[in-house]
C-alpha positions as CSV (number, residue, x, y, z in Angstrom):
1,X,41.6,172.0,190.0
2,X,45.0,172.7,188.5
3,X,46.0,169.0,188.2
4,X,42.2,168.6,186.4
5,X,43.1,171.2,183.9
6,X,46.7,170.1,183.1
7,X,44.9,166.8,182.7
8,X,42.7,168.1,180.3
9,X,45.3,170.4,178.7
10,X,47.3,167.0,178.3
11,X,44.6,164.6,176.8
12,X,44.1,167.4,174.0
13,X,47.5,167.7,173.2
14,X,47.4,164.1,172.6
15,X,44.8,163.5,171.2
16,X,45.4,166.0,168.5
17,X,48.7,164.5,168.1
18,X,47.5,161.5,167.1
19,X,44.5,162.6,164.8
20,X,47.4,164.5,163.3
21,X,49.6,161.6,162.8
22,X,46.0,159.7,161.7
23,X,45.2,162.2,159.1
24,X,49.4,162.5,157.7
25,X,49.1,158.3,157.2
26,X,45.9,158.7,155.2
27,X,47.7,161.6,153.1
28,X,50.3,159.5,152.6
29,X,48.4,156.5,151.5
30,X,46.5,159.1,148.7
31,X,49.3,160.2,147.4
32,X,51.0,157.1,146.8
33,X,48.1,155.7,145.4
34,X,47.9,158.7,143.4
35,X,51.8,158.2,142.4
36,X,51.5,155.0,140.9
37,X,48.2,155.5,139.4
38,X,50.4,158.2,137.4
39,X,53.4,156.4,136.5
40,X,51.1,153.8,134.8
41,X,49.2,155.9,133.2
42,X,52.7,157.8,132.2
43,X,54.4,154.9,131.6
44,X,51.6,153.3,129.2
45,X,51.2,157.1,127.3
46,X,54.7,156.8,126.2
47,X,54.9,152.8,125.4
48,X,52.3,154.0,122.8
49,X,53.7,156.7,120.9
């Protein structure tokens, strides 16, 4: 019974881990999106004036 919960205890670990880790790489995508989104717009704003 023990091994079975230090199993179990194990496979949540993980498996948080990695939706963690899944859920940082999608932040990171965002935000870089987000990034250059802004330094175009930026960029373009002060090419005008």
């Amino acid at each position: 019974m023990g091994l079975v919960a230090l199993l179990l205890i194990l496979a949540l670990l993980v498996g948080g881990l990695g939706l963690f880790i899944e859920g940082l790489k999608w932040l990171l995508i965002i935000a870089l999106v987000l990034f250059v989104a802004s330094f175009f717009t930026g960029w373009r704003g002060r090419s005008v004036v």
